[in-house]
N, C-alpha and C positions, 0 to 999 in steps of 0.2 A: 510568946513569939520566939524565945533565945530558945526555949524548948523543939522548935518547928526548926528554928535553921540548925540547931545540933544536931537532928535527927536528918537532914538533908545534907550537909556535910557528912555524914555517914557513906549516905548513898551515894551521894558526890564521889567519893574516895574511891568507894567500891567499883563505881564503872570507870573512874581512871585507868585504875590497877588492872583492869582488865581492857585495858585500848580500848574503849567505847567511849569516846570524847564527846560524839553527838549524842548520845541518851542520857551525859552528865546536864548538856548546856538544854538538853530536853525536859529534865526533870526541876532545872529552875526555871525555867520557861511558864513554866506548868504553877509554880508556888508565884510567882510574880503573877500571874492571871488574876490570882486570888487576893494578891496585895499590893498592887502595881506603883507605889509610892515607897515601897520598902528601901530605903537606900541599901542594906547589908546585901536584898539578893539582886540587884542592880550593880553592884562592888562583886558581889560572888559570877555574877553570870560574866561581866567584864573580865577577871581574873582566868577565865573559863575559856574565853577567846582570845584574850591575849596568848595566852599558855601555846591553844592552837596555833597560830599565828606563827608561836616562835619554835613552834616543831619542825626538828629538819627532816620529817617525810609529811611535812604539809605543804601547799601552798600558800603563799604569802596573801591572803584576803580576807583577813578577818581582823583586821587593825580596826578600821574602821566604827564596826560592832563594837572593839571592846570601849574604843571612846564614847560612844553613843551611851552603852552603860553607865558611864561612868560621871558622863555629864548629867544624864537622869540623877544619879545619888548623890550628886553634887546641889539641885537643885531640890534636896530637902534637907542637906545638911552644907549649908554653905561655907561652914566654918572648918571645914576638916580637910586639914594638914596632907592626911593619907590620902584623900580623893585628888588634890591637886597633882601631890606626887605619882598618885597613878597615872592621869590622864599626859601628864609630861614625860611619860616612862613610854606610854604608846605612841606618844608624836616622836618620840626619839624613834621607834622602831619605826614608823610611818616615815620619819624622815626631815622630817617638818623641824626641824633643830629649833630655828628661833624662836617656835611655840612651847618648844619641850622648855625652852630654857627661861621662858617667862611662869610656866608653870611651878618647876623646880623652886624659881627665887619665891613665890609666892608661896609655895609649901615651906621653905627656912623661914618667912616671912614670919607664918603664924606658928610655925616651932626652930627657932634656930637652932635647935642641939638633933634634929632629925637626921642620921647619918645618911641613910641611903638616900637622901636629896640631894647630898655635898657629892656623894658618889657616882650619882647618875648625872648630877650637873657637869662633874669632873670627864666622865665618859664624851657627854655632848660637846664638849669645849677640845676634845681629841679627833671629834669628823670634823671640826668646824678649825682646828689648824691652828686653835690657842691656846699651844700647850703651857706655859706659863700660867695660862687660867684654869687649864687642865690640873697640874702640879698643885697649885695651891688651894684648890675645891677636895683633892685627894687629903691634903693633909689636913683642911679642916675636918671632915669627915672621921679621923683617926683622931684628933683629938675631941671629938664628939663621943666615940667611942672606941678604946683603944683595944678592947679584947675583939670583937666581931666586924674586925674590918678588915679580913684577909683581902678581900678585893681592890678595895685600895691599898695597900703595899703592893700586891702585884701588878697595879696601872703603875706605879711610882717605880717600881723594879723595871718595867718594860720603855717608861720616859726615862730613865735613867739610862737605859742600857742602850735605847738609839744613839742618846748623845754622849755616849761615852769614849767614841774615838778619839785618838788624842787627850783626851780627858780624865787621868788616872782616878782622879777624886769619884768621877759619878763610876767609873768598875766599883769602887767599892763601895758607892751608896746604893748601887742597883742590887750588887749581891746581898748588901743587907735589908735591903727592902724585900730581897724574893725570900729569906732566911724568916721574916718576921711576917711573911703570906702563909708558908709552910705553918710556921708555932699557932696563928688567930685560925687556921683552916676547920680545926673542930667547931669553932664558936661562932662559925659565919656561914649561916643554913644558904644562903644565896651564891656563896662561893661555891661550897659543896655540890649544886644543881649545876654550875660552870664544869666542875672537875669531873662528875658524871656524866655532864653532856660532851666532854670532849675526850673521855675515852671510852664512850660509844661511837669512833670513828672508826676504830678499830676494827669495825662488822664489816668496813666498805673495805679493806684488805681485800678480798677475792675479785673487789670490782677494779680494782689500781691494779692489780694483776692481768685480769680478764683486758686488762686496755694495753696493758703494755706488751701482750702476746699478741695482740692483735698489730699492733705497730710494727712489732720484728718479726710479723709471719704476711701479715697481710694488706703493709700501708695504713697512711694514716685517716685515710678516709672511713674504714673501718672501727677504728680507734672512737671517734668522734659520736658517730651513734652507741657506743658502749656509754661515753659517759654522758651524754646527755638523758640516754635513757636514765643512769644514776645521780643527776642532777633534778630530773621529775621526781624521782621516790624523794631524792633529800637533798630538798633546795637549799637546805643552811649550813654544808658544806662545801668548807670555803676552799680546799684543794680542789676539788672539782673545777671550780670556776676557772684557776690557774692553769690547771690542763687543758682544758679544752681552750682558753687563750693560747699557751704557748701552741697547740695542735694546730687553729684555725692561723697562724701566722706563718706557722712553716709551711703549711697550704697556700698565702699568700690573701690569707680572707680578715685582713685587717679589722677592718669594721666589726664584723663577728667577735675577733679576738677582743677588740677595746670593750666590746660590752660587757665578753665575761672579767673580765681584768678587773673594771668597774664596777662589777659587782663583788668581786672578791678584795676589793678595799670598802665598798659598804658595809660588809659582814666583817672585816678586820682595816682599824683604820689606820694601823700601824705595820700593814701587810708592805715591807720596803721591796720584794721580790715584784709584787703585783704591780708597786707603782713604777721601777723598775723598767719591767715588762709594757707597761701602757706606755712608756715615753717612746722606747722605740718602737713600738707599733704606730704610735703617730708619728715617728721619723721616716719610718717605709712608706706610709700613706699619703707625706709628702704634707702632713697638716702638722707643721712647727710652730703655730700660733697656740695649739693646745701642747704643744710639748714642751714649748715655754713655761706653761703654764702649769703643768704637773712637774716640771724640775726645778719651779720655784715653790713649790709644797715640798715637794722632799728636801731641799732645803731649808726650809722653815724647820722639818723634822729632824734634819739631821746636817744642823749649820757645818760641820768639819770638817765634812766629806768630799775632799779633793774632786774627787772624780766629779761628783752633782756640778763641782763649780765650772770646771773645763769643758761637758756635754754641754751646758746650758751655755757656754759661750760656746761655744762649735754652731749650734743652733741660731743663734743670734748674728753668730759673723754670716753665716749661708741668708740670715734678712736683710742684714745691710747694716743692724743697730752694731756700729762699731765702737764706739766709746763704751756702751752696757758689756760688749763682746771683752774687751780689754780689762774692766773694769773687772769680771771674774776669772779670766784667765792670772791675773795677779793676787788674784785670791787664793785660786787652787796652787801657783805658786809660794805663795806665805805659809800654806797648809804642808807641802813640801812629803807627801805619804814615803817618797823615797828616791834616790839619785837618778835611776835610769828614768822614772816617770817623771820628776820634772823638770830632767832636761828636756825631755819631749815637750813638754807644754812652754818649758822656756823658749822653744825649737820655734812653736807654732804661734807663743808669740811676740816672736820677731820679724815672722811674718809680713803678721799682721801689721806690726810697726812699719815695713819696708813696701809693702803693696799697698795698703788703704790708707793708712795715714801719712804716708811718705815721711816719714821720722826716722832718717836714718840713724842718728844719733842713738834714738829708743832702740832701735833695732838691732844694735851692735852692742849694747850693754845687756837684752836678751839673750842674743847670740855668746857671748863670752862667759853670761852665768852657767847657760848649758856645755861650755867647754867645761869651766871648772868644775863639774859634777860630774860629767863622761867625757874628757878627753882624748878617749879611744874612738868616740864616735865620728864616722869620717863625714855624715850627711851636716854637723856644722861646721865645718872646716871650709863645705864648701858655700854655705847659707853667708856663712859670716866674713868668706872672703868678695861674696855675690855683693854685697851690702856696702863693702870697702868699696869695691868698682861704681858702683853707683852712687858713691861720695866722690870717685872722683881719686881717690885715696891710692892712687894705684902700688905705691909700694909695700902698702900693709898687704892691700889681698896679694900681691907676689909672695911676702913673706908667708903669707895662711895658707895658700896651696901649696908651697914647697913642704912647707909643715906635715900636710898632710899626705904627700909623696912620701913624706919619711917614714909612714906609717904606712900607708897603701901603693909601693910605686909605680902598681899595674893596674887603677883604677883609671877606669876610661873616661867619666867625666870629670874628672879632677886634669887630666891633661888639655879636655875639652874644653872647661875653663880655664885654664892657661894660653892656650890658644887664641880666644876671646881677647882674654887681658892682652894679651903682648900685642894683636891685632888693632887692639883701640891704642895703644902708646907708637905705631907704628911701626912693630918692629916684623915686619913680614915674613921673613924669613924664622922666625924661631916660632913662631904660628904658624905657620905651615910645618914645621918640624913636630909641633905638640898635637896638633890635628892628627898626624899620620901617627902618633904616639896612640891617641883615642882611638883610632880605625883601628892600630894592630891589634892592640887589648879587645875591642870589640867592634868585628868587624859589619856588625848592623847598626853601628850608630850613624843615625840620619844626619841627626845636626852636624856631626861634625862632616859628613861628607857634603853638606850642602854650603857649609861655613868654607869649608877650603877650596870647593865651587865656586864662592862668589870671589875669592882671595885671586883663582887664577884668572877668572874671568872679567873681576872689575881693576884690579891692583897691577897684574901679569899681562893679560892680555892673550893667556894661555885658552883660547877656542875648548880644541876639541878636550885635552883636559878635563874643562873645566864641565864639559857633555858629559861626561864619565862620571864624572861625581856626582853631577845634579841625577843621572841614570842610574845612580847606585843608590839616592837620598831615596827616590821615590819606590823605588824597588822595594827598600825595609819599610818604607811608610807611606803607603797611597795615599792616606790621607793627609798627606805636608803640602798644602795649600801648597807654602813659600819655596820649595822645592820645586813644586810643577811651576810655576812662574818663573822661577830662575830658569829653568830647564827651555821654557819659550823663550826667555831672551837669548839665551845663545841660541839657539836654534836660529831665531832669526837672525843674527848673525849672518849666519852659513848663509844667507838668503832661500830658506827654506822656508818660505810664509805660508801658504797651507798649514803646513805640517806645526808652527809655531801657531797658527790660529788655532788650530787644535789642541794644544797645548795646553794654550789661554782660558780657552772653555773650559776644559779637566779644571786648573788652577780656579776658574771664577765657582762652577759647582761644588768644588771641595771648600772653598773658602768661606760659601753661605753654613757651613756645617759651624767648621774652627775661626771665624774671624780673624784670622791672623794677617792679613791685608784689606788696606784701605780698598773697596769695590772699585773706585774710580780710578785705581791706578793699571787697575787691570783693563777696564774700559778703555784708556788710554792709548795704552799699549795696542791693545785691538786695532783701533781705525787707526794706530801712527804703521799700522804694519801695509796700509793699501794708499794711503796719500799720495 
C-alpha cells in the first residue's frame, strides 16, 4: 500500500505543478474508491482541499471537505496527533476558533513537543484578542523546536512590534525576534510557503495601478469594479479588501466598506490600518455601539496608544457613558504621545469636567495642565477663564482673559468674554465697552451684538439701539433662536405687535432646531402680546 500512495503522490505533485488542482483531488478520489478506510488518502485528499481552500485565486468553499476528510482518517486512526492538528488548522481557517483551539490542545495532548500545534494555537489566540496566550503558545512552540520555527519568531516579532510604543524594551525584542525569523527561515518549509505566498502579490501590481488610474482619470466608481473584479480572481488578498473599503467609504457606502474592512482583518488579525479604518466607518454610520467595540480590541492590541484611548472616549462621551468617557481620556492623558496633543485632550477634558459632570474644580485642574504644556494656546485661556465664571471666581477669569489679551489683543471672543464677565459683576459700562471691542475685531459676531442688545434694551432702556443690534445678531445668524426673540421683545415695545408676533414665530421655529429657549417662554410671550 505505502507503494500505491508513493506512486500517487507522484501524480499528485505533477498535476499541482501544472495548476490542475481538480484532477490531483480526482485522482485520490479515484484510489479511496478502492480503499475508502484508508486514513493516509483521506489526510492526503483533505490536505488537497485545504491547500485549495487557502488559494488566493480560489474561492473560499472547500473548508468544509477538507474536515470531512479528515475526520474520516480520524475515525480509523483515533490516536493521531497530526489528524487532530489538521482538523483544528481547517476550523482555524473556517473560522470556528473555539473548535480549532480544542483540537490543537488535544493534538499537544497526545504529543506535547508538536510545534506547529503550539504555533497554530498561538495564531488562533491572535483572532481571538489573547495575545498574552498568543505570546506564550509562540514561545512554547520555539522551545519545542528551536531551529524550524521561523513562524513563530515572526508572530513574536509582529506582537512585539504592536506594543512597542512607548515601550523601548519590546523595539528591541521585536527586532530580535524578526533577526531570529530571517536565520530559522531555511529550516521552516511552512514559513517558506508564507514568504512565497506573499511575494506572489507582487503579480497584482498592474491591478493596484489599473485602479488607481482609474480614480484620477475616471472617479471612484470605476475604481471599485477594477478591484472587485481582482478580488474574484484572488480572494486572499488582503490589500484589496482595504481598497475597496477605504473606496466604498469615500462613496459614502459604509456598510460595503465595514464588510471589506472585515474581511481584511480576518485574513490579517493584526491588520491596525483595517481596524483603524472599520472604527470610523462605523463612526459615519452613526453605529458607536460597534465602534466601541472594535477600539476596545485595538486596545487590547495595542494598550499605549494615546490616540485608541481619546477616540474611544470621544465615542462614549457622544453615548452619555461619562465616567468610562473620563476614565480614558486620562489614560490617553498619562500616555502623553506629545505637548500640543495633550493639551488638546487635556482641553477636551475639562470639558467634560465643566458641562456633564459639573466639577468645576476637575475642570480647572484640566484646563491649567493644558496651559502648562501650550501656553500660547488662546482657545484655553478662554475655557479656563469660562470655568472660573462659572465658579463664580470672577477675578481669576478677569485675570485669565487679560492674560490672554496679552497674547492675542484683537481676539474677538476673548473681548466677548470679558464683556460677559464684567456684565454679570455689574459693571455695565466696560461691557458694553468690550462688546463693541468684539464687534470691531469682528464684525459678524452674533453673540456679542445680541449680548449688548439685551445690555441696552434690559439694563439701558436704549429701544431702538437695542433693534439694531438684535438686526445685526440675526443678519450673521438666522439661526439665533435667542436673537430673534430679543428682536420680538423690543419690537413689541415700539407697539408694533404683528410685526413682533412674527417675530415670535421665526424665534419659536428656529428654536425647535437649536433649543436654546424654554418653548413656553415664547408661548408666553405670544398671547401676553394680544391681552
Amino acid at each position: 500500500m505505502k507503494n500505491n500512495i508513493g506512486t500517487l503522490d507522484k501524480k499528485i505533485k505533477k498535476e499541482i505543478k501544472s495548476g490542475n488542482v481538480k484532477s490531483a483531488i480526482a485522482l485520490c478520489q479515484i484510489d479511496l474508491q478502492k480503499d475508502p478506510t484508508n486514513p493516509e488518502l483521506h489526510i492526503k485528499l483533505g490536505d488537497l482541499y485545504l491547500a485549495w481552500h487557502l488559494d488566493i485565486y480560489s474561492s473560499c468553499q472547500y473548508i468544509d471537505e477538507a474536515i470531512t476528510q479528515y475526520q474520516l482518517a480520524l475515525e480509523s486512526d483515533i490516536d493521531s496527533y497530526e489528524i487532530y492538528y489538521k482538523i483544528g488548522k481547517a476550523q482555524y481557517y473556517k473560522g470556528d476558533l473555539d473548535k480549532a483551539i480544542n483540537y490543537f490542545d488535544t493534538a499537544i495532548s497526545k504529543n506535547p513537543k508538536y510545534t506547529q500545534a503550539y504555533y497554530m494555537l498561538a495564531e488562533t489566540y491572535v483572532k481571538k484578542a489573547r495575545f498574552t496566550d498568543a505570546e506564550l503558545n509562540a514561545k512554547k512552540a520555539i522551545k519545542c523546536n528551536p531551529i524550524t520555527t521561523s513562524s513563530a519568531h515572526y508572530l513574536l516579532h509582529n506582537l512585539y512590534k504592536i506594543s512597542s510604543f512607548r515601550v523601548f524594551k519590546n523595539k528591541i525584542k521585536s527586532a530580535w525576534e524578526y533577526i531570529l525569523s530571517v536565520i530559522t527561515l531555511p529550516f521552516d518549509t511552512e514559513a517558506i510557503k508564507r514568504v512565497k505566498y506573499s511575494l506572489s502579490y507582487i503579480k497584482f501590481m498592474p491591478i493596484l495601478i489599473k485602479g488607481y488610474m482609474k480614480i484620477q482619470t475616471n472617479g471612484l466608481d470605476n475604481a471599485v469594479d477594477v478591484y472587485i473584479d481582482a478580488v474574484d480572481k484572488a480572494p486572499g488578498f488582503v490589500p484589496l479588501y482595504c481598497l475597496l473599503g477605504d473606496i466604498y467609504s469615500a462613496l459614502g457606502e459604509f456598510e460595503n466598506a465595514i464588510t471589506e474592512y472585515k474581511m481584511a482583518i480576518w485574513l490579517d488579525s493584526l491588520n491596525i490600518p483595517a481596524y483603524r479604518h472599520l472604527c470610523k466607518a462605523y463612526e459615519d454610520l452613526g453605529d458607536y455601539d460597534n465602534a466601541i467595540e472594535v477600539y476596545k480590541k485595538l486596545i487590547q492590541i495595542m494598550p499605549n496608544m494615546p490616540e485608541f484611548h481619546s477616540n474611544l472616549a470621544n465615542i462614549l462621551y457622544i453615548k452619555g457613558d461619562i465616567e468610562e468617557a473620563v476614565s480614558h481620556f486620562q489614560t490617553a492623558v498619562t500616555l502623553n504621545p506629545g505637548k500640543e496633543w495633550t493639551s488638546v485632550v487635556n482641553q477636551t477634558l475639562g470639558f467634560v469636567f465643566q458641562e456633564s459632570k459639573q466639577d468645576l474644580d476637575a475642570a480647572i485642574t484640566s484646563y491649567q495642565s493644558a496651559y502648562l504644556l501650550t501656553p500660547e494656546d488662546i482657545d484655553i485661556y478662554i475655557n479656563l477663564g469660562s470655568a472660573f465664571y462659572d465658579k463664580e471666581d470672577y477675578d481669576n477669569a478677569l485675570a485669565v482673559y487679560r492674560n490672554a489679551l496679552e497674547l492675542d489683543p484683537k481676539n474677538a471672543k476673548i473681548h466677548c468674554n470679558l464683556g460677559f464677565l464684567y456684565w454679570g459683576k455689574g459693571d455695565t459700562e466696560e461691557a458694553i465697552r468690550e462688546y463693541k471691542y468684539a464687534i470691531e475685531y469682528d464684525n459678524s459676531y452674533s453673540i456679542a451684538y445680541n449680548n449688548l442688545g439685551v445690555i441696552y434694551l434690559d439694563d439701558l432702556g436704549r429701544v431702538q439701539e437695542a433693534i439694531e443690534m438684535f438686526k445685526n445678531a440675526v443678519e450673521y445668524n438666522p439661526n439665533y433662536a435667542l436673537a430673534h426673540f430679543n428682536l420680538a421683545r423690543s419690537i413689541a415695545i415700539t407697539g408694533e405687535k404683528i410685526e413682533a408676533a412674527k417675530l415670535y414665530q421665526i424665534a419659536q421655529d428656529v428654536n425647535k432646531i437649536t433649543n436654546e429657549i424654554d418653548p413656553q417662554d415664547i408661548t408666553d410671550k405670544i398671547n401676553a402680546l394680544f391681552d
